[in-house]
Each structure stands twice: as C-alpha cells, then as structure tokens.
C-alpha positions as CSV (number, residue, x, y, z in Angstrom):
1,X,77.6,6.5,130.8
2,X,77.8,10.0,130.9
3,X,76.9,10.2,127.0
4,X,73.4,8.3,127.8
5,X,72.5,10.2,130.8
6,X,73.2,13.6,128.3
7,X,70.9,11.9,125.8
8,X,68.2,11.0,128.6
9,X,68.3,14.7,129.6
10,X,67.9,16.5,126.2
11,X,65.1,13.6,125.6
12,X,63.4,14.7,128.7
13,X,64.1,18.5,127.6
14,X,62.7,17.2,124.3
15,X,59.0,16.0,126.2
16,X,58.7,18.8,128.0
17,X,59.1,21.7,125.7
18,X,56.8,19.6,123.1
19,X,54.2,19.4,125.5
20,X,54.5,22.7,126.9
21,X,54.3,24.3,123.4
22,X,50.7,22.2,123.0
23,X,49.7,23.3,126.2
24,X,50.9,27.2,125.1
25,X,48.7,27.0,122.1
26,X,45.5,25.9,123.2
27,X,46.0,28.5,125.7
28,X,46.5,31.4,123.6
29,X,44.0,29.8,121.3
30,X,41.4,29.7,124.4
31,X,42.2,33.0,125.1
32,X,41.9,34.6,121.6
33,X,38.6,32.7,121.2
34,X,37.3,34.2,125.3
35,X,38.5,37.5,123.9
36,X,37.4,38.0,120.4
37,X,34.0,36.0,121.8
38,X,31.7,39.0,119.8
39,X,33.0,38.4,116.6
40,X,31.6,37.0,113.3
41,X,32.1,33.3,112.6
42,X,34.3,34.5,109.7
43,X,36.7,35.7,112.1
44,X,36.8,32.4,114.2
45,X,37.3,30.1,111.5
46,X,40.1,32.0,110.3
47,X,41.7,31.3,113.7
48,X,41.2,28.0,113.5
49,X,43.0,27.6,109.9
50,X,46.3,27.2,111.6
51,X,45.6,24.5,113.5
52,X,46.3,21.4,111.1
53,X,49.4,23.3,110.5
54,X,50.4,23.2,113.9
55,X,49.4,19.6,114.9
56,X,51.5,18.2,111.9
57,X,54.5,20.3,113.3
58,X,53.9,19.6,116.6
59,X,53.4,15.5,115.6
60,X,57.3,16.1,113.2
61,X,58.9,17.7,116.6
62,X,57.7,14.7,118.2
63,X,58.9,12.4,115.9
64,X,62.2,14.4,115.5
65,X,61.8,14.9,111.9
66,X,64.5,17.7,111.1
67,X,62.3,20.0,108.7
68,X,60.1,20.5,112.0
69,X,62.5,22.2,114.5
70,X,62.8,25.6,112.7
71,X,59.0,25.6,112.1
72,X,58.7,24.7,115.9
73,X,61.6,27.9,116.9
74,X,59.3,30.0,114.5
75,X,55.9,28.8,116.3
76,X,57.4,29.4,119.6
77,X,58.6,33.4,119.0
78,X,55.4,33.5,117.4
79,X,53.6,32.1,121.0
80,X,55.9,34.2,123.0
81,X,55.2,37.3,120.9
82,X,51.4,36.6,121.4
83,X,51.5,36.0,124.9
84,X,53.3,39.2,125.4
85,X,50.7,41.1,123.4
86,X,47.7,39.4,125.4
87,X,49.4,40.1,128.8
88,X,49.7,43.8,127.7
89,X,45.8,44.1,126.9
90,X,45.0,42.4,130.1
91,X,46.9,45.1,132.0
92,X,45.2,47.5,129.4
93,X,41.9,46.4,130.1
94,X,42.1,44.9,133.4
95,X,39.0,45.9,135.7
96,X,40.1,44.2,139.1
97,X,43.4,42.6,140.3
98,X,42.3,39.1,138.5
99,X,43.0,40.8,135.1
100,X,46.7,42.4,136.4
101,X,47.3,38.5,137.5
102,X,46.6,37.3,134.4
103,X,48.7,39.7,132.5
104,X,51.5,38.9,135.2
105,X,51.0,35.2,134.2
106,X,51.2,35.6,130.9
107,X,54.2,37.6,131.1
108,X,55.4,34.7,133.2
109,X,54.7,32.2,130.6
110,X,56.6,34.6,128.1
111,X,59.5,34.6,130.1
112,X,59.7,31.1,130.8
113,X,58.9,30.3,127.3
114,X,62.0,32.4,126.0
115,X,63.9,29.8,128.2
116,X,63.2,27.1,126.5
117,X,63.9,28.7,123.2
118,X,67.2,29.0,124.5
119,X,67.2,25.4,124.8
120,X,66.1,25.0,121.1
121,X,68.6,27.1,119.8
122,X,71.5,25.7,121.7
123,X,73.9,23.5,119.6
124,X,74.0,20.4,121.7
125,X,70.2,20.2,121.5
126,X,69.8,20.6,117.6
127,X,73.2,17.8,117.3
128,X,70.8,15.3,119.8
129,X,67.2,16.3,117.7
130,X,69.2,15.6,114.2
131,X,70.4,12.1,115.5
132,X,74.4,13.7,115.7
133,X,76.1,11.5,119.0
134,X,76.0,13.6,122.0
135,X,80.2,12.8,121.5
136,X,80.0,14.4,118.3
137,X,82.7,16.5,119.2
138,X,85.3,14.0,119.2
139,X,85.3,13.5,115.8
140,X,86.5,17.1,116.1
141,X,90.5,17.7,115.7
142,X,91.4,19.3,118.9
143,X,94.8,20.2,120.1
144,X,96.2,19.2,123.2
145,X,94.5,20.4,126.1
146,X,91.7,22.1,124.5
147,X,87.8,20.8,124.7
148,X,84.8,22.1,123.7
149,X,82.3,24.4,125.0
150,X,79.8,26.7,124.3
151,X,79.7,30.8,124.0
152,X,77.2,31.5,127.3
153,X,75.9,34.5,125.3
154,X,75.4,33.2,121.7
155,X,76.2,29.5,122.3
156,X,78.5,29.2,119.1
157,X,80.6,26.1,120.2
158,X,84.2,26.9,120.5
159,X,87.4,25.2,121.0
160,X,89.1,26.6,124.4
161,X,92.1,25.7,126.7
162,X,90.7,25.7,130.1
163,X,93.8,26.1,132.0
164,X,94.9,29.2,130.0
165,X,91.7,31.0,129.8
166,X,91.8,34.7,130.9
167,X,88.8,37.0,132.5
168,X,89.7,38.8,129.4
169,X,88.8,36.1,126.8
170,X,85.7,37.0,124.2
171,X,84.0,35.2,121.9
172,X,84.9,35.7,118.2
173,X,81.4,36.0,117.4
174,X,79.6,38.0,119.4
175,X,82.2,39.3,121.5
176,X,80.4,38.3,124.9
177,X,83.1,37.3,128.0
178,X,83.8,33.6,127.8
179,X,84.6,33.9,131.8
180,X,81.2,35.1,133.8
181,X,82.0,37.0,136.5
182,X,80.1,34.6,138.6
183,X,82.4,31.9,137.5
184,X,85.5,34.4,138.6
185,X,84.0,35.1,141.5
186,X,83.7,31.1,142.2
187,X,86.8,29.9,141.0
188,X,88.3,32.5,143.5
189,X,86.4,31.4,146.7
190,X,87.6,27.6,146.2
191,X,91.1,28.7,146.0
C-alpha cells in the first residue's frame, strides 16, 4: 500500500515537472522573442531551431524513455540559467516597478525551478522513472537494524542504523551532517 501510494506521488511529481518545464520554455521562448523583437529574421529562426529538439525530449520524459531524463536535467539548468540571466536584464533595464516584478518573478521561477531539479536528481525518482520498484531496496543486503535513506545534502542513498545514529554522523561522500539540526532539535522536544 505504501509502495503504490510512493509510486502515485513520484507519478504526480512526474506530470507536474513535465508540464512545468513546457510551460518554462514557451515562456522564456516568449520572452526572448518580446525582447530580441528588433532583430533580423536570421536571428529568430535560429531560436526556433531547438524547438523539435525539445518537443521530442519533452514527448521521451513523458513517455519515460531513459535516454530522456539527463537531456531533460540538462534542459532544465539550461531554463534556470536563462531565467536567471532574463531576470537580471529586467532589473537592468527596468523603467518602472512592472519591470523589477518581472525580474522578481523570474527569479522566483528560478528558484522554484532548482527545486524540482532536486527532485530529478534524487535517487528514488530516477529508480521510479527507469521502471526500478519503489521497494528496490530490499533486494539490498542490509544488516540487522539498518534501512535505507538518503544523504539530505547530496542524496547518495546510504545504509544507516537509526537507533545508533549520532549528531556527529557525515556522509562519506560529501561529508554533509546526516542528523539536521532541525531534526535534533525535534527529536528533543518529543522526548
């Protein structure tokens, strides 16, 4: 039960990021086309090149094909990278306070944007989109008492004893704090 429910929320996860990475594109397309609006036709069409390119990612993310999710991470910095550089010449350029809102939006978008490549990245979303079980870590040998979870800084999935774990504790990869403070700071309020 809880296995489907997982699966119906990285499937949900799945829609959404698809459709706001459409969404993000036509948008920074619009937006490139409203702001390079004086230049030759030469210009425009080459902006336009990339589109095929991106509908036939777009379409394999959709279907889940697996060649399409780093092509879809690479789109997405790309987008966020953009966005960035169009909120900066709105704030450059800006003649009233609707310009420094759109640059505030757009960082917005950015931001919010780099959350869900946080999603794309993580491990359990990549073992859903490449058809792995959402129990795929119980083909895992564990030992006794130890499950899996994920690094909260670099999301490297690691095998941990709950019980034993110390505010000390860092991941072997990037070194980050496997205890959060905040968590700490929880644990020690419900004692």
């Amino acid at each position: 039960m809880a296995d489907e429910l997982e699966s119906d929320q990285l499937a949900l996860a799945h829609r959404q990021s698809g459709t706001m990475l459409v969404f993000t594109l036509f948008l920074i397309l619009f937006l490139l086309f409203t702001s390079l609006g004086g230049i030759s036709s030469s210009v425009m069409l080459f902006l336009f090149v990339p589109i095929p390119f991106c509908i036939l990612i777009v379409r394999g993310y959709y279907r889940r094909e697996s060649w399409a999710l780093p092509w879809v991470i690479l789109i997405w910095m790309s987008a966020i990278g953009l966005c960035f550089l169009l909120s900066i010449i709105e704030f450059f350029y800006a003649a009233s306070a609707i310009g420094y809102f759109q640059g505030m939006l757009l960082l917005f978008l950015c931001w919010s944007m780099s959350q869900r490549l946080r999603m794309l990245r993580h491990p359990m979303f990549r073992a859903w989109y490449d058809g792995i079980s959402p129990a795929f870590s119980q083909s895992i040998a564990l030992q006794p008492g130890e499950v899996m979870a994920s690094c909260p800084h670099c999301q490297s999935l690691l095998a941990v004893q709950p019980y034993s774990l110390t505010a000390n504790e860092t991941c072997p990869k990037c070194m980050g704090q496997l205890v959060l403070p905040s968590s700490i700071e929880q644990y020690a309020e419900e004692e």
